[in-house]
C-alpha positions as CSV (number, residue, x, y, z in Angstrom):
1,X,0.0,0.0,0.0
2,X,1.4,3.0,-0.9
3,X,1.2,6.2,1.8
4,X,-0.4,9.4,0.9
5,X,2.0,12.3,0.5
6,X,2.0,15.9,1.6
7,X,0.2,16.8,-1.5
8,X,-2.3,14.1,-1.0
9,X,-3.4,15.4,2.3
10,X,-3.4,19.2,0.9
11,X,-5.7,18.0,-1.4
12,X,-8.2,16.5,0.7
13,X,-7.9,19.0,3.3
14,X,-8.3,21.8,0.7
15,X,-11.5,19.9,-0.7
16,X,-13.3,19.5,3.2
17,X,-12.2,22.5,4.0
18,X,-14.0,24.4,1.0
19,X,-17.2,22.1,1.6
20,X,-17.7,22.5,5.5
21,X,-17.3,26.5,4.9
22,X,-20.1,26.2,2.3
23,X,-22.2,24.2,4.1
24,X,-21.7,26.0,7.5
25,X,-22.2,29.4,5.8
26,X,-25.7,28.4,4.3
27,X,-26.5,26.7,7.5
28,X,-25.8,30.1,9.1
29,X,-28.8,31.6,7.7
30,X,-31.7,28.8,8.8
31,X,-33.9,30.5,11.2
32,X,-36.8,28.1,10.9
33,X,-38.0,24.4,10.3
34,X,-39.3,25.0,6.9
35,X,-35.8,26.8,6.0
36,X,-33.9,23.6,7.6
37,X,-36.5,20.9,6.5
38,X,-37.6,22.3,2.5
39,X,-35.0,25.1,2.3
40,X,-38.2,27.5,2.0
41,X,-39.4,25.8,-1.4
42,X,-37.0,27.8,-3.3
43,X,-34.4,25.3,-4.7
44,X,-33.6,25.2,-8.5
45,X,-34.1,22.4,-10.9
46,X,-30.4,21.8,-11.6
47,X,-29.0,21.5,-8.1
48,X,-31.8,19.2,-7.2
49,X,-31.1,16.8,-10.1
50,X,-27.5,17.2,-9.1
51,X,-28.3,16.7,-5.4
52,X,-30.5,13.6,-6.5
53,X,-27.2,11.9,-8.0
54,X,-25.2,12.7,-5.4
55,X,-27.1,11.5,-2.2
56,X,-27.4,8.4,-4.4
57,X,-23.9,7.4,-5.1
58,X,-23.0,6.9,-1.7
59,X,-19.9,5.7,-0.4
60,X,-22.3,2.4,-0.6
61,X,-22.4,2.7,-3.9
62,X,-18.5,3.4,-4.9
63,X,-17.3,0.7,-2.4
64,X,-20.2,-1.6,-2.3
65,X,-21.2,-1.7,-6.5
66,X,-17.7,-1.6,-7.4
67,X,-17.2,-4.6,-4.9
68,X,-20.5,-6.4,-6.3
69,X,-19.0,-5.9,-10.0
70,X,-15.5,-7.4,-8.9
71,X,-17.5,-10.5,-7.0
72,X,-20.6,-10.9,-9.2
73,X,-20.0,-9.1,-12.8
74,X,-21.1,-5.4,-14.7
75,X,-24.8,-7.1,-13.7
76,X,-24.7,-4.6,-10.4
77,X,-24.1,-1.7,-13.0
78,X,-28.5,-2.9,-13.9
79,X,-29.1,-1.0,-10.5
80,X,-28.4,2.2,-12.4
81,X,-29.3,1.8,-16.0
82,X,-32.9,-0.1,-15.1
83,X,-32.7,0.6,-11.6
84,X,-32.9,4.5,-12.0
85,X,-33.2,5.6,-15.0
86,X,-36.8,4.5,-15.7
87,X,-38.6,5.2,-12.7
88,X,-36.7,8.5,-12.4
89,X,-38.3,9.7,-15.7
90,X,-41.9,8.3,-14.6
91,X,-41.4,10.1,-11.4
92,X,-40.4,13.6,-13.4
93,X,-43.8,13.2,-14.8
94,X,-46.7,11.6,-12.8
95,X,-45.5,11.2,-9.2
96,X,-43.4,13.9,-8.1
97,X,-45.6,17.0,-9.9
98,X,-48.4,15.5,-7.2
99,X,-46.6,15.4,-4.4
100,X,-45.3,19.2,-5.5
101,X,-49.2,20.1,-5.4
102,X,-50.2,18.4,-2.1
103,X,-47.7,20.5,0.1
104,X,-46.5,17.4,2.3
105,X,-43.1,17.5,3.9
106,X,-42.9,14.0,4.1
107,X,-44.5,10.8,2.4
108,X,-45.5,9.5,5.3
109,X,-47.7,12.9,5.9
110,X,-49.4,12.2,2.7
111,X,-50.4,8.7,3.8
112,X,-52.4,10.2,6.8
113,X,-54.1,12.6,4.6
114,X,-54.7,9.7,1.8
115,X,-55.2,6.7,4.6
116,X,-54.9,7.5,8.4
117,X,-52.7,8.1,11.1
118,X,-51.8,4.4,11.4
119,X,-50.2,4.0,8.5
120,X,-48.5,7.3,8.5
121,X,-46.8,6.0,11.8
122,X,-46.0,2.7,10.1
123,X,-44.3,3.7,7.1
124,X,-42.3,6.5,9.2
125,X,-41.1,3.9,11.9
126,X,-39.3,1.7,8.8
127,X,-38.1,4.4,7.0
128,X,-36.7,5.5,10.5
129,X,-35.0,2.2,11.1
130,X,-33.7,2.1,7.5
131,X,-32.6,5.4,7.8
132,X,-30.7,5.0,10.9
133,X,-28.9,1.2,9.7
134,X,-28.3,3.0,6.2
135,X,-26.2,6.1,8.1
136,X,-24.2,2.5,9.8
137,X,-23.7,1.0,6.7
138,X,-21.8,4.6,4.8
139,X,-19.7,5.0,8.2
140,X,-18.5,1.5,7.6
141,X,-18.1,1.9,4.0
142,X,-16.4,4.8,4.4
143,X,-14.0,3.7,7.2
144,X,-12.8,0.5,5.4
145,X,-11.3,3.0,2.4
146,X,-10.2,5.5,5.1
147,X,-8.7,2.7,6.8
148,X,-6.1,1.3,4.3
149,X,-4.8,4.9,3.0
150,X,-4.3,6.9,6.2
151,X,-2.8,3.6,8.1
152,X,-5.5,4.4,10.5
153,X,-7.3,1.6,12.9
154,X,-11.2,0.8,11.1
155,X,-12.6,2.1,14.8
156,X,-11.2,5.2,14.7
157,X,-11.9,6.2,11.1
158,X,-15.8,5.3,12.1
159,X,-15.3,8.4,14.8
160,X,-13.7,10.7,12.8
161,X,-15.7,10.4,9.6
162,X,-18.8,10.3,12.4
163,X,-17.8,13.6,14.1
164,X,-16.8,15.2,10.7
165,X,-20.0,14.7,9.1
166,X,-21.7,15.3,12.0
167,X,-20.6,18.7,12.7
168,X,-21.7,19.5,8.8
169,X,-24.9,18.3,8.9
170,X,-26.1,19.3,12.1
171,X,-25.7,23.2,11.4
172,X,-26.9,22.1,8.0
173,X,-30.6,22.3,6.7
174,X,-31.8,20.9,3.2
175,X,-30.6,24.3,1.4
176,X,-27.1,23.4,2.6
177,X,-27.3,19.6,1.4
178,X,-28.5,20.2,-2.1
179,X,-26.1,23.4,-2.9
180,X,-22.6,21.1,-1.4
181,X,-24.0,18.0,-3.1
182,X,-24.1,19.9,-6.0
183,X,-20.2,20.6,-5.8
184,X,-19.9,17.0,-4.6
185,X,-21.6,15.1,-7.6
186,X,-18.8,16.8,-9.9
187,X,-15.8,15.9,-7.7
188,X,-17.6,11.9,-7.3
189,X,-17.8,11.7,-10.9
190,X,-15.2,13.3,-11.8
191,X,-12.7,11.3,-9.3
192,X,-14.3,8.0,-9.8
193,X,-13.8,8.5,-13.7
194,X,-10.2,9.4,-13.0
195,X,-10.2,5.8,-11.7
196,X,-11.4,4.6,-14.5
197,X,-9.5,5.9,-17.4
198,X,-6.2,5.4,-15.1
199,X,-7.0,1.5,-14.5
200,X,-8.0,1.3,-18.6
201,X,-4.6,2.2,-19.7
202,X,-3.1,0.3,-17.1
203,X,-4.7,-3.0,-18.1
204,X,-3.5,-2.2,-21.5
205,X,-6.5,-0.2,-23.1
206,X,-10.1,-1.3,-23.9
207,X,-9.1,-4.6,-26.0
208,X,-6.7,-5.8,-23.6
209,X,-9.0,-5.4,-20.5
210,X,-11.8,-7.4,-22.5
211,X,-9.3,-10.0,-23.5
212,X,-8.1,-10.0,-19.6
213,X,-11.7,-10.6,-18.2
214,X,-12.2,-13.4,-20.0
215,X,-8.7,-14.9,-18.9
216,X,-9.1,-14.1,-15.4
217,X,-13.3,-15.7,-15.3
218,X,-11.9,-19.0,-17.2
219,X,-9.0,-19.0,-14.6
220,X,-11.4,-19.0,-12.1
221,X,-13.5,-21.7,-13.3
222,X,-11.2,-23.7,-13.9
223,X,-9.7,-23.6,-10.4
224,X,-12.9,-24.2,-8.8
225,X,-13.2,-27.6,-10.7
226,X,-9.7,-28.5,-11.0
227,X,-8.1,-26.5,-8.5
228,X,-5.6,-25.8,-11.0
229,X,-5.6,-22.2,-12.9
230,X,-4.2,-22.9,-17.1
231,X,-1.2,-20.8,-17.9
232,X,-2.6,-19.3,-20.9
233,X,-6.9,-19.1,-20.7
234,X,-8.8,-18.6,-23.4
235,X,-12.5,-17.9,-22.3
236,X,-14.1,-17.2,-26.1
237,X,-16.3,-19.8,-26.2
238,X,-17.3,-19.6,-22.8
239,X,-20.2,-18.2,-21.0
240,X,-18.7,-15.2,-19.4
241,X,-20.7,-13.8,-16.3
242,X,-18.6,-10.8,-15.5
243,X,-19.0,-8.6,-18.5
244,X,-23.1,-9.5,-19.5
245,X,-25.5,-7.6,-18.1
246,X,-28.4,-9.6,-18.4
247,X,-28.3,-13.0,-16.1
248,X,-29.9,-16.5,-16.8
249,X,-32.3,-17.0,-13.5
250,X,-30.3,-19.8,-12.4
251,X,-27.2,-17.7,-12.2
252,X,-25.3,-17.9,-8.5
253,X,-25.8,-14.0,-7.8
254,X,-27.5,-11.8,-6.4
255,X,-28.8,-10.1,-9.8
256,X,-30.5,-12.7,-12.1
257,X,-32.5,-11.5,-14.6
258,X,-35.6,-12.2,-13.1
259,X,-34.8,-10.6,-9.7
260,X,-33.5,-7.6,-11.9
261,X,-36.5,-7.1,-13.8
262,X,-39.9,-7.9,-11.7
263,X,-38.3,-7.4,-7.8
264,X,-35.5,-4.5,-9.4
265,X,-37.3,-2.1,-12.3
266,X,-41.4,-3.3,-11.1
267,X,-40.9,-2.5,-7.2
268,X,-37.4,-1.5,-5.6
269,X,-36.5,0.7,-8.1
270,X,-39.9,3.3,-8.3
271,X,-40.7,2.6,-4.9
272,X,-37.1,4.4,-4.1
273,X,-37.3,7.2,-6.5
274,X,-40.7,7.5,-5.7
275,X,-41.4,7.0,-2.4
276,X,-38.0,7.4,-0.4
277,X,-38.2,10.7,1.7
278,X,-34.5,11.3,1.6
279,X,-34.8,11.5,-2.6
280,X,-38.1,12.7,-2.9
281,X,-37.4,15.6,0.3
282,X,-35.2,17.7,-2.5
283,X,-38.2,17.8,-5.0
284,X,-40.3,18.8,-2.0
285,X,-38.5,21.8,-1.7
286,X,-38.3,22.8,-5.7
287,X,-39.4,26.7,-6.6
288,X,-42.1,25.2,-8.4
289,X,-43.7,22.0,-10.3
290,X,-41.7,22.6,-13.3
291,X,-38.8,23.3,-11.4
292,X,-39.8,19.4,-9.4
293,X,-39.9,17.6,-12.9
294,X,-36.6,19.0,-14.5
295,X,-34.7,18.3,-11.5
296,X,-35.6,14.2,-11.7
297,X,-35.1,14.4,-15.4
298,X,-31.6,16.0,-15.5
299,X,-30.3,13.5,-12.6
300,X,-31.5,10.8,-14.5
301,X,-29.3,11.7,-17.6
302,X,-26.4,12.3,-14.7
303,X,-27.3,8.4,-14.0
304,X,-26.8,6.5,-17.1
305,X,-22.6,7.5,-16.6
306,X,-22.6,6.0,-12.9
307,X,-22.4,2.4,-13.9
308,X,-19.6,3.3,-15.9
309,X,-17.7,5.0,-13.6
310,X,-18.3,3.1,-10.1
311,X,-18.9,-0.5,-11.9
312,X,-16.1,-1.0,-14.7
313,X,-13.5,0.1,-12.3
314,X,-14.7,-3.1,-9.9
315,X,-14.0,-5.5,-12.8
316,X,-10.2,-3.9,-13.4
317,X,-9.6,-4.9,-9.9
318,X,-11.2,-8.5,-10.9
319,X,-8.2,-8.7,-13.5
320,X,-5.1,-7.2,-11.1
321,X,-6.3,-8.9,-7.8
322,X,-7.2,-12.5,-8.4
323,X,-6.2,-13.1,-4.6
324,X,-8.7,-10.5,-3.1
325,X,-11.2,-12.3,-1.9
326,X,-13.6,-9.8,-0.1
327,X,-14.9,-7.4,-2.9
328,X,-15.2,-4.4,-0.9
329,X,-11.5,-4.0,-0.5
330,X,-10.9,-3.8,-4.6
331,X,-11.4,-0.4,-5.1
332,X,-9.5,0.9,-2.3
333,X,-7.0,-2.0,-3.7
334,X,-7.0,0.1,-6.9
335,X,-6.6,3.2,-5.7
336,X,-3.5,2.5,-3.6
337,X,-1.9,0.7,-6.0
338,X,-3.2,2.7,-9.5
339,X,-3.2,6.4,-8.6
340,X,0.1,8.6,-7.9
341,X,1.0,11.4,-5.7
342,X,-2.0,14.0,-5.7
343,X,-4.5,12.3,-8.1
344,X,-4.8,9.7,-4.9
345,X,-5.9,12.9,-2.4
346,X,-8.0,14.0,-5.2
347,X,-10.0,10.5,-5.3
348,X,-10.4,10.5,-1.7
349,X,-11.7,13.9,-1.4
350,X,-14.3,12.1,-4.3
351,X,-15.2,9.2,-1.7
352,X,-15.5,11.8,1.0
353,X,-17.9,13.8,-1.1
354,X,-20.3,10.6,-1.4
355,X,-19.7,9.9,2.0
356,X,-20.7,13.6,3.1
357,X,-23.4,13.9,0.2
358,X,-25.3,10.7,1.4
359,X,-24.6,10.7,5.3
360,X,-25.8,14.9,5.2
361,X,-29.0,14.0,3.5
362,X,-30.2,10.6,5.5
363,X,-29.7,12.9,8.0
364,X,-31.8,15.4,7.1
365,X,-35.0,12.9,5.9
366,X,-34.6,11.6,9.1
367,X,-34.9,14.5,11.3
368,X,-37.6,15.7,8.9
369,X,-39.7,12.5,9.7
370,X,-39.2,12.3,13.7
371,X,-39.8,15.9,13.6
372,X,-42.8,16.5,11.4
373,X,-44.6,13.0,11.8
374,X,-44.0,11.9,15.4
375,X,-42.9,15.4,17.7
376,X,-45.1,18.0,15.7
377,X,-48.0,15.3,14.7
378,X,-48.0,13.6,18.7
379,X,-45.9,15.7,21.2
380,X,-46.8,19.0,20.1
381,X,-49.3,19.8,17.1
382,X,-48.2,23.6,17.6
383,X,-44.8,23.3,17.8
384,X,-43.7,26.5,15.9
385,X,-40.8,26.5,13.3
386,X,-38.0,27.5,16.2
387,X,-38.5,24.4,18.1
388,X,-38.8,22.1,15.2
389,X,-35.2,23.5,13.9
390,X,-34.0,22.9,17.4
391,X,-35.4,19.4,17.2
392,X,-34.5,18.5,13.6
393,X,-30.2,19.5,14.9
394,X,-31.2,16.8,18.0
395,X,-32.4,14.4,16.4
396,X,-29.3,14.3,14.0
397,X,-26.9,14.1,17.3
398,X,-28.8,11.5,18.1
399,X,-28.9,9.6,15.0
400,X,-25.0,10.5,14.6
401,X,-24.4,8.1,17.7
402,X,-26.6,5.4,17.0
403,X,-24.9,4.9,13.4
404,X,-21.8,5.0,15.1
405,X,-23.0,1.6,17.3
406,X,-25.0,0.2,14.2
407,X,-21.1,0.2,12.1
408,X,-19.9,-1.7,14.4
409,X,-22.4,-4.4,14.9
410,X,-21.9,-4.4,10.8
411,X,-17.8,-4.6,11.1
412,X,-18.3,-8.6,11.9
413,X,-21.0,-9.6,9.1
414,X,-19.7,-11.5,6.5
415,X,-21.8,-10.1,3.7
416,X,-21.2,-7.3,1.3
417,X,-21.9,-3.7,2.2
418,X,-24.3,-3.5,-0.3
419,X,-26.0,-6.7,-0.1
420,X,-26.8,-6.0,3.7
421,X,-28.3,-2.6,1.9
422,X,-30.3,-3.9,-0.3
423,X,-31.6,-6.5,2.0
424,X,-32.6,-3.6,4.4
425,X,-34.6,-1.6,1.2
426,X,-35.9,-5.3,0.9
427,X,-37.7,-5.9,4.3
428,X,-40.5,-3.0,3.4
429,X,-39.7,-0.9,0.0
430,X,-42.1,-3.8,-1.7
431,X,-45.0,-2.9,0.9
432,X,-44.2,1.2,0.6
433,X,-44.7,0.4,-2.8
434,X,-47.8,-1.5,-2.9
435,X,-49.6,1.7,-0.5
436,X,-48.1,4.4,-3.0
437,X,-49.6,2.9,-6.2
438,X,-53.0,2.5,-4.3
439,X,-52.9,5.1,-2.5
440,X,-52.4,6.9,-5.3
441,X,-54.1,5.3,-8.8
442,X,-56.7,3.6,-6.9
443,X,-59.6,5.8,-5.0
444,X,-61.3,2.7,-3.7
445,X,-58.2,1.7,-1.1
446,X,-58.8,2.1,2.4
447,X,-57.0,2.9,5.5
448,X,-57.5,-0.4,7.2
449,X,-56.7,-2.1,4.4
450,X,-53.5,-0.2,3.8
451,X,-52.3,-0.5,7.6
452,X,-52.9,-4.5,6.7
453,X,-51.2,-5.0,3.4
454,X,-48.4,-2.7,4.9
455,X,-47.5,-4.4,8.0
456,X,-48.1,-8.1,6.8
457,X,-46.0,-7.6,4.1
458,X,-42.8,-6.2,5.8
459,X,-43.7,-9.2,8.2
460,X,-43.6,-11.5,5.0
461,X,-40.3,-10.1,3.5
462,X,-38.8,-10.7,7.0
463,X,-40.1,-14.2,6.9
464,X,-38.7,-15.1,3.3
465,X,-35.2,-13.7,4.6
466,X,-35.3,-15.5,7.5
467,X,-36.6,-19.1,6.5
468,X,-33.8,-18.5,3.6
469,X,-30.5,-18.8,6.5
470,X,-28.5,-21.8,6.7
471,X,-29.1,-22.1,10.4
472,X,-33.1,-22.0,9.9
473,X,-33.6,-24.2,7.1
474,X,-31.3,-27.0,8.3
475,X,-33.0,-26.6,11.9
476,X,-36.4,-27.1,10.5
477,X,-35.5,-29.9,8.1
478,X,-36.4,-27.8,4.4
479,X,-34.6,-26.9,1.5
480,X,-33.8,-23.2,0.9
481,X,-36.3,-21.3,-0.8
482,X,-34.2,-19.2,-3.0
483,X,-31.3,-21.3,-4.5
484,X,-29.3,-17.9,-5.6
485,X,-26.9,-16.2,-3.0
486,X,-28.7,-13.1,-1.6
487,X,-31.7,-13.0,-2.7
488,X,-33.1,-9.7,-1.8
489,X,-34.7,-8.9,-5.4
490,X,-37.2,-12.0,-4.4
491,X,-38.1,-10.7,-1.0
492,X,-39.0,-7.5,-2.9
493,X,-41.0,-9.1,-5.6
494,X,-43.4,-11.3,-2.7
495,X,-43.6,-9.3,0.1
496,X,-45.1,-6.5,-2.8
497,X,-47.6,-9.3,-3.9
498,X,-48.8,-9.9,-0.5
499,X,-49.2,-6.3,0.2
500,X,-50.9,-5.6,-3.1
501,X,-53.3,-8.5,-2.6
502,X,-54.6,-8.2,0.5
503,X,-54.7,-4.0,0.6
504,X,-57.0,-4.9,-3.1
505,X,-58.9,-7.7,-1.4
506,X,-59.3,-5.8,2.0
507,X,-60.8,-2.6,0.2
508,X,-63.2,-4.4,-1.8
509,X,-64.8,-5.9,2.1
510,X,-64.6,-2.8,3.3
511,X,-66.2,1.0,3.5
512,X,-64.3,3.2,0.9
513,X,-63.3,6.1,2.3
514,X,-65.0,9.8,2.2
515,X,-65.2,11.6,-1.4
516,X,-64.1,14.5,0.6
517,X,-61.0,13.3,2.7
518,X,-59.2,12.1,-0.5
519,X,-60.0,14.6,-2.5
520,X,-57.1,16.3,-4.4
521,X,-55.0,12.9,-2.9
522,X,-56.1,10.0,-5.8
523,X,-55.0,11.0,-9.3
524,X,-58.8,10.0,-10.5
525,X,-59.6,13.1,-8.4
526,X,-58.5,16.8,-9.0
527,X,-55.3,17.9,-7.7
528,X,-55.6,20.4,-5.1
529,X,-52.3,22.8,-3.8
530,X,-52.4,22.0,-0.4
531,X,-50.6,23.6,3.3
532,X,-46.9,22.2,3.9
């Protein structure tokens, strides 16, 4: 490994330096919740989309995707490409523009004005939890690349990245988030295709790394049978994994094509970019409707270059590290052994950029949702914009130290950093979908039948995931039900059925609600503007 120099650590202090002044300085100027929550619903179209890209590629996503790719193939890069894309541009067009008009500040208000106050509770408690694990999961990602450049201990690069971050974000409101992820998703992309074109011409150019892929996967299928890799593989006749994008259903991975199309691009996918408060939050707070639909379609366009630039990278550490065996270390493998003096700082201001850009706005949804739907809507229904701003900066202490306890529970788990997050968006994203797309398209769902579906199905999804360990299965004498490794895309694709059947079949038995109430909430009915 290869020590940062002098320059190196001007760079990256120069880069955090330049972002916390930023973000403190707009910070400064919050004086109420609605500044810190929605940034006064006066945010442009191009930082949002830039925001939206940003908060998404994560230092999950540049450690976790580019360790999926090495382990698993350019399949992961389908998490992008169908994964965003498509439901991003649905979004810009029917969802988001509604939301817009109904003045919530979170999804899970809407749900009370569309449902009840059950299910607004419900879907807030999860995307809590989530919330909270996912803020785990980025301080771990983020200390493991920390870790091997700085020569630092994994423990102590969880506290500093924790108490960096946390001073940002705390002072920091919505307005803050979207403006320094706006400077961030240039310095990500920009860093991560550094990366890139460096490992490219290392591997020899574009023909030579295709030629090397196939050497390496033959190499490694022939040592699993034989034990013995050739000395000279040819792997044209063979069905490569790594570099195909679309998987037979039988495939060992987590990202068959089944899983990617019906649990992926049908349900995970639109019931992120659709229903996830910490994406949807910066559309919330757009100037106006227009300004609410650009901003989804310009981060989409963003999107179609991230599987190139996070994902290709994960296979060039497939072809230099054949002895790696835990794919989360091959892109900090890359960057310690690819990049030289000064382009290495300038990479790891990059991952800090996704490490600040997603950890500042989980933060912020999360506040938003303790603050709005349980303090304002339970403790105090008159709380007054001072008191939720001081609440909001609480919480985020708060949630600051619990991710801090959740990383290290996750230092010991064997899986991959973004398997245990997509197994997380697993447990209830299929539900939250199934009460958006009623709630919304279908005027005849009810309350009680929403609460129902909701809650049975998150039960479900936990039920698939846990009759699907080793330790359960072989106890209770039954074969796995899922015979591919992971399989998070299924618990997605059931757990949405369930939901979806019984919130129809419930609604049908049961007393639709009032014209009235959902008036301007149920896209058969006329949109109304309504009170944030």
């Amino acid at each position: 490994m290869q020590t940062l120099s002098f320059l190196d650590y001007a760079v990256i202090f120069a880069y955090l330096i330049g972002t916390l002044g930023l973000g403190l300085y707009i910070g400064s100027k919050i004086k109420t919740g609605s500044d810190y929550f929605l940034a006064g619903r006066r945010l442009p179209w191009w930082a949002i989309g830039m925001s939206l890209v940003a908060t998404d590629i994560g230092a999950v996503d540049i450690i976790g995707t580019g360790g999926a790719a090495f382990s698993h193939g350019l399949a992961v890069g389908n998490f992008e490409w169908i994964g965003c894309v498509p439901a991003m541009i649905i979004g810009a067009f029917v969802f988001i523009p509604f939301f817009w008009r109904s003045g919530v500040t979170t999804i899970p208000e809407y749900m009370e004005r569309r449902f009840n106050v059950s299910v607004r509770s419900a879907l807030a408690l999860c995307w809590i939890i989530f919330m909270a694990c996912n803020l785990g999961i980025m301080l771990l990602a983020s200390a493991k690349m920390m870790s091997l450049h700085l020569g630092m201990s994994v423990n102590a690069c969880i506290y500093l990245t924790a108490i960096l971050v946390g001073i940002y974000t705390i002072s920091g409101g919505l307005a803050a988030v979207v403006y320094t992820d706006m400077i961030q998703c240039i310095i990500m992309i920009g860093g991560c295709l550094l990366v890139l074109v460096v490992g490219i011409i290392d591997v020899g150019g574009i023909d030579e790394f295709h030629s090397k892929i196939k050497e390496r996967e033959l190499a490694q299928k022939m040592e699993a049978v034989e034990g013995v890799p050739p000395a000279n593989a040819s792997a044209e006749e063979e069905d490569l994994l790594h570099t195909s994008l679309i998987l037979p259903a039988d495939a060992d991975t987590p990202f068959p094509w089944t899983g990617i199309f019906f649990g992926l691009a049908l349900i995970l996918s639109p019931a992120y970019w659709i229903g996830n408060q910490a994406i949807v939050q910066r559309s919330l707070g757009a100037a106006s409707e227009f300004e609410a639909k650009a901003a989804y379609v310009w981060g989409a366009l963003l999107k179609n270059l991230v599987p190139l630039v996070v994902a290709v990278p994960g296979l060039i550490a497939f072809i230099k590290f054949p002895e790696l065996k835990d794919g989360d270390k091959a892109f900090p493998e890359l960057i310690s052994h690819l990049l030289p003096v000064g382009l290495k700082g300038l990479f790891l201001a990059a991952f800090l950029a996704a490490l600040m850009s997603s950890i500042d706005s989980y933060l912020n949804s999360a506040s938003t949702i303790v603050s709005n739907d349980f303090y304002k809507r339970f403790y105090r229904r008159d709380a007054s914009d001072v008191s939720l701003l001081m609440v909001g900066r609480v919480v985020t202490f708060l949630l600051v130290l619990w991710a801090i306890g959740f990383s290290f529970f996750l230092m010991n788990r064997s899986e991959g950093i973004y398997t245990i997050f997509q197994t997380l968006m697993a447990f209830f994203q299929g539900p939250a979908f199934a009460l958006l797309i009623t709630g919304l398209l279908w005027r005849r769902a009810t309350g009680v039948a929403a609460l129902t579906g909701f809650l049975v199905g998150v039960c479900f999804s936990i039920m698939l995931f846990a009759l699907n360990q080793p330790d359960v299965y072989t106890a209770l004498g039954i074969e796995p039900l899922f015979q591919i490794s992971e399989p998070f895309l299924y618990f997605s694709i059931w757990a949405f059925v369930v939901s979806f059947s019984l919130i129809v079949i419930i609604s049908l038995c049961t007393k639709p609600e009032p014209t009235e109430k959902i008036d301007g909430l149920v896209f058969s009915l006329k949109p109304r503007r309504g009170a944030a």
